[in-house]
C-alpha positions, 0 to 999 in steps of 0.5 A: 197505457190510457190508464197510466196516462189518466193517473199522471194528469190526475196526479198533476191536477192535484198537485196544482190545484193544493198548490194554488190553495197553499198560495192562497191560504198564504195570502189570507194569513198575511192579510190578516197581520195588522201593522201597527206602531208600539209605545213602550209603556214608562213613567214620567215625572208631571207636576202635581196639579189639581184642576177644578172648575169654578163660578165667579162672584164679586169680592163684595155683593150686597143686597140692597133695600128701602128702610121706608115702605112706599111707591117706586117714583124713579130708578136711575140705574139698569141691570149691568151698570157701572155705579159709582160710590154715593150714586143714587139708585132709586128712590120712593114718593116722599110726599107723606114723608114730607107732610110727617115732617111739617107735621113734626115741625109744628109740634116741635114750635108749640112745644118749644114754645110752651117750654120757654114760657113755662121755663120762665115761670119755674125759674120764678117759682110759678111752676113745680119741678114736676109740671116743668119736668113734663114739659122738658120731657115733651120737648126731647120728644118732639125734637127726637120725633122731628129727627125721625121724620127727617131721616124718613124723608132721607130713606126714600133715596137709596144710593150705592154703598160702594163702587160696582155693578148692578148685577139685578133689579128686582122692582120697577117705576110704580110699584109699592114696595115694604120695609127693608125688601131687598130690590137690588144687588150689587157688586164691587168687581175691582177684584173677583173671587173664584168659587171652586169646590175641591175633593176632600182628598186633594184638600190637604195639598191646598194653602191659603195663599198658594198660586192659582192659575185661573182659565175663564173661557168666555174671556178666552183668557187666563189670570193669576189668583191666590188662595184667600179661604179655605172651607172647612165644612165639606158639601154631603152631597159632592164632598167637597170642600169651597175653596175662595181665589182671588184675582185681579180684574183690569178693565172689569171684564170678568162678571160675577156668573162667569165660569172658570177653570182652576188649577192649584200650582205645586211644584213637587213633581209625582211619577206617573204612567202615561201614553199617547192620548191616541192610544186611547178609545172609548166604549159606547159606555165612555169606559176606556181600553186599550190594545196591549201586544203580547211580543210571544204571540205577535197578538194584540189584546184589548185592556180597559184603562182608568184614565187621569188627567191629560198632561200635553200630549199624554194622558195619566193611566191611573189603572190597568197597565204596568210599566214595560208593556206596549200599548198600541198608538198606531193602527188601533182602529184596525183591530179587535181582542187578539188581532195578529199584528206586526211591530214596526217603528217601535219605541 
């Protein structure tokens, strides 16, 4: 009887103790479902744009120099100056220019001198045509030589060509400077272009004259731009082609070194695949993957994605999923390569 007794309690224990096991094991297999929100994955219609970055410069950039050597006595503009037309900018000692132009003067008096007497003489026939020929060759020289050493003088001043900005001044009060040594650079900024270099293969979808939408970051602000040239030698390095936009510049707030972002407008519409940006994470490595969830399974499967460009909310895969699948936009941080998963509120 004590040993029926035993095999009952015996009995009892176990089945306790596997049904305590059975809950638990149970317990561990929910636990493990991961829930996490579906995109069915389609394509959608984007424009067909291109986005490059880009430099701006003047519509007109000179550099500027003296044509006579000499000492810098004064400088009458600094680095970032409006200048106007005809403003003087700098200018040099002219005190030897000035003495070669007296010197000029008074050689050009005694040879105009020597000329009227001698023109007399030969009307009279006291002089040959030879001697007379010399002394009216003497006179276009020293006037020619007077004309040289006036312009001289005039090139100590140096004024601006144009309406601009000073961008750079490369000398200061008291230097000597050389011949035609450019000291200073100037831009006309009434309009900008934008430098931007272009992929050889988005090059074809580009025409002079097309709209462009200009994004220039410092300035917070974006402008309206057209295509005026188009390279036709591609950079070995990059291969890519320079490509010139035009923009208006009201109040000249944009300055030539800005840096700006490009987008070339199209109005054909292409078919791309694209999904929520949140469905995207990164490797350590910056590559891109995603979970894919296999329905027959209920299992989530990481998938290394090339991306394209993002278009609102939606980001363009370029590579490494196929329409009709579903990609994981919710709960994704929570698993790992062939995570248990159940669906819900799919699209």
């Amino acid at each position: 009887m004590k040993i029926k007794l035993s095999v009952v309690l015996l009995l009892s224990a176990i089945i306790v103790l596997t049904g305590c096991s059975s809950k638990h094991i149970s317990s561990e297999s929910n636990e493990s479902v991961i829930p996490v929100v579906t995109q069915v994955v389609k394509r959608v219609s984007v424009k067909n744009e291109i986005s490059v970055s880009g430099n701006i410069e003047g519509s007109k950039t000179v550099k500027l120099g003296f044509l006579v050597s000499g000492r810098i006595s004064y400088i009458a503009a600094d680095e970032g100056s409006l200048i106007s037309s005809g403003q003087l900018l700098a200018g040099l000692d002219p005190e030897n220019y000035s003495i070669a132009k007296e010197i000029a003067e008074a050689n050009l008096d005694q040879v105009q001198d020597e000329y009227d007497r001698l023109s007399i003489m030969h009307q009279r026939g006291s002089v040959s045509d030879g001697d007379f020929s010399k002394i009216s060759n003497g006179l276009r020289q020293a006037k020619a030589q007077l004309k040289l050493q006036i312009k001289n003088l005039s090139d100590t001043k140096l004024y601006c060509p144009f309406n601009g900005v000073l961008l750079k001044k490369g000398t200061e009060v008291g230097e000597i400077i050389g011949t035609g040594v450019p000291l200073f650079v100037v831009s006309d900024i009434s309009t900008v272009k934008v430098n931007a270099a272009v992929p050889e293969t988005e090059l074809n979808k580009i025409n002079k004259g097309d709209e462009a939408k200009v994004y220039i970051s410092s300035l917070d602000n974006a402008f309206t731009g057209r295509v005026i040239e188009i390279g036709s030698l591609a950079d070995a390095a990059t291969r890519t082609f320079p490509v010139k936009i035009e923009i208006n510049n009201p109040g000249l707030r944009i300055r030539p070194g800005m840096t700006a972002e490009v987008k070339f407008i199209s109005y054909d519409k292409v078919q791309v695949i694209a999904i929520s940006g949140d469905a995207v994470l990164h490797e350590s490595d910056n590559s891109s993957y995603v979970y894919i969830v296999d329905v027959s399974q209920n299992m989530a499967f990481k998938r290394i994605v090339t991306v394209g460009k993002v278009t609102g909310n939606n980001i363009e895969i370029i590579s490494g999923i196929n329409e009709n699948e579903l990609v994981v936009v919710g709960g994704q941080f929570k698993l790992k390569n062939g995570s248990i998963v159940s669906i819900s509120n799919g699209q």
